[in-house]
VOPAGU-2260 file (C-alpha; in pm, 1 decimal, decimal comma):
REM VOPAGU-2260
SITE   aa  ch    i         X         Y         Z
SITE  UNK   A    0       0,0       0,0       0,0
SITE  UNK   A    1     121,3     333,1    -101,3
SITE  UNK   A    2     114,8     603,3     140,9
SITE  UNK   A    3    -142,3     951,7     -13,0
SITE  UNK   A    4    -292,1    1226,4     121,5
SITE  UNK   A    5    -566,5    1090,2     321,0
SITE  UNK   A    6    -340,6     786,2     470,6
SITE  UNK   A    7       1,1     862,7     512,5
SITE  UNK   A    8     331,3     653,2     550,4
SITE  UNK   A    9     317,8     701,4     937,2
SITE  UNK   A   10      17,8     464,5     961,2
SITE  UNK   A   11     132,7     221,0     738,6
SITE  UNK   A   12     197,6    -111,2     889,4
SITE  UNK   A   13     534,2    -183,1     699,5
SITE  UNK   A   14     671,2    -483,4     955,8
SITE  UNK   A   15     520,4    -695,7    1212,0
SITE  UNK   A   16     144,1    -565,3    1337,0
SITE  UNK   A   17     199,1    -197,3    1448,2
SITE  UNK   A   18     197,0     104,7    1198,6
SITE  UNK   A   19     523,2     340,7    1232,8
SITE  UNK   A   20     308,8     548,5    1397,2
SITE  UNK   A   21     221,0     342,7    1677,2
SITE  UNK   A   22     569,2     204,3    1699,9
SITE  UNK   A   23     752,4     576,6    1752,6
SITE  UNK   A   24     481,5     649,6    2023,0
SITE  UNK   A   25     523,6     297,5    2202,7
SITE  UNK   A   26     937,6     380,3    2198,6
SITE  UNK   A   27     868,0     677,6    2340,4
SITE  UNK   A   28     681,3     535,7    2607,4
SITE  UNK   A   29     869,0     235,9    2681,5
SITE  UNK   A   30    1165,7     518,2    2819,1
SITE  UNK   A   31     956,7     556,3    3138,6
SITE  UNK   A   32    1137,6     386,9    3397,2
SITE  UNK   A   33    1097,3     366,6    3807,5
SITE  UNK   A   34    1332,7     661,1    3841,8
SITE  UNK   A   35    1164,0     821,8    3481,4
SITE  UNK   A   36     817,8     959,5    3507,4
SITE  UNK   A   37     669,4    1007,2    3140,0
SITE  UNK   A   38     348,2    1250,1    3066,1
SITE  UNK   A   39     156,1    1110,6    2779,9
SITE  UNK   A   40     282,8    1186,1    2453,3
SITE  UNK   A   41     176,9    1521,0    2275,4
SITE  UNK   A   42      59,9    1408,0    1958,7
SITE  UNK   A   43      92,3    1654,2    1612,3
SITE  UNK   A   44     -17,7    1581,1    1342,2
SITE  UNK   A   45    -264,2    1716,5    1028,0
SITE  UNK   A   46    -646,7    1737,8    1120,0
SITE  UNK   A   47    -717,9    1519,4     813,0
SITE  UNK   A   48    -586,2    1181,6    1005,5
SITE  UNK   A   49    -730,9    1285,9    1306,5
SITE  UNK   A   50    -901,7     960,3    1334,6
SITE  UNK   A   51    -626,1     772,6    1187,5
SITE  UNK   A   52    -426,3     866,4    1485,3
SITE  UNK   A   53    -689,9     829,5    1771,8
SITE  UNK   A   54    -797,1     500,9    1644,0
SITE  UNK   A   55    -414,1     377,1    1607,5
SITE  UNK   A   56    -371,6     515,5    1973,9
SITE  UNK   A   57    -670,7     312,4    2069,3
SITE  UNK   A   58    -546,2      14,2    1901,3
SITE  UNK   A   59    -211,3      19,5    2113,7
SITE  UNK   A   60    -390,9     188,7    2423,1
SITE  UNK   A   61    -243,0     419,2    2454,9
SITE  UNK   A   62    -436,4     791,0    2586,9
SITE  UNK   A   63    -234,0    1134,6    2414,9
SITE  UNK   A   64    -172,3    1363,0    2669,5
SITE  UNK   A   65    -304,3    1626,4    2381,3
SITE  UNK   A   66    -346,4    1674,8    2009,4
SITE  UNK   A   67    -242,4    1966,0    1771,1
SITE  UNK   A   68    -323,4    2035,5    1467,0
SITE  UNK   A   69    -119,0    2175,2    1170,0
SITE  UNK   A   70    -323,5    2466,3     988,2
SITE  UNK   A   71    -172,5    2348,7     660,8
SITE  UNK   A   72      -9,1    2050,1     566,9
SITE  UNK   A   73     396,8    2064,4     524,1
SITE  UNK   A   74     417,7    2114,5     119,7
SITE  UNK   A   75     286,0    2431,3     193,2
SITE  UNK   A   76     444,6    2553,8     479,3
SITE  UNK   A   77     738,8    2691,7     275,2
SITE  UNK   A   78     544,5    2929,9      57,2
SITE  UNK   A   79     351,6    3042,4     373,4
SITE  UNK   A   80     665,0    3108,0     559,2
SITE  UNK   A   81     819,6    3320,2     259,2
SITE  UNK   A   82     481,1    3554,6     245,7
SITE  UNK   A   83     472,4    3604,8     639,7
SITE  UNK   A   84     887,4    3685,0     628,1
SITE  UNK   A   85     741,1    3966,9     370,1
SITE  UNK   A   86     488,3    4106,4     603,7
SITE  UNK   A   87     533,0    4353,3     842,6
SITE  UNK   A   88     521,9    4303,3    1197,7
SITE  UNK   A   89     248,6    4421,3    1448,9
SITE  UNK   A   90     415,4    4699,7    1672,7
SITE  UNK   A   91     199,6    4817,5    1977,1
């Protein structure tokens, strides 16, 4: 399967039953340790695979501790960032 806009490669299950998703998030828990008290795991991500995520979180049970969205997705971040450098700033 071929990651696309609507299902990207971070929910892909490439190897074994988790997607890459799920397996970053469970290595990022797994560092917890007796002496190493982990919040929850901050989740970003595009509001498109909003339920992509949460039901990939479910699947591994794992609760975020929050989840942002990005207004736009990445291949357009660049020409965002080069009309808001040509803006002028707000002065109070």
């Amino acid at each position: 399967m071929a990651a696309r806009a609507g299902f990207p490669k971070q929910v892909l299950v490439l190897a074994g039953k988790e997607s890459l998703f799920q397996q970053a998030v469970q290595r990022i828990a797994g560092l917890a340790a007796d002496d190493l008290a982990l919040a929850a795991s901050l989740i970003v991500g595009n509001e498109e695979h909003r339920v992509l995520m949460l039901d990939q979180l479910r699947e591994i049970k794992l609760e975020p501790l929050a989840l942002l969205f990005e207004p736009i997705g990445r291949q357009y971040r660049s020409q965002t960032e080069a009309l808001s450098a040509n803006m002028p700033a707000f002065q109070y």
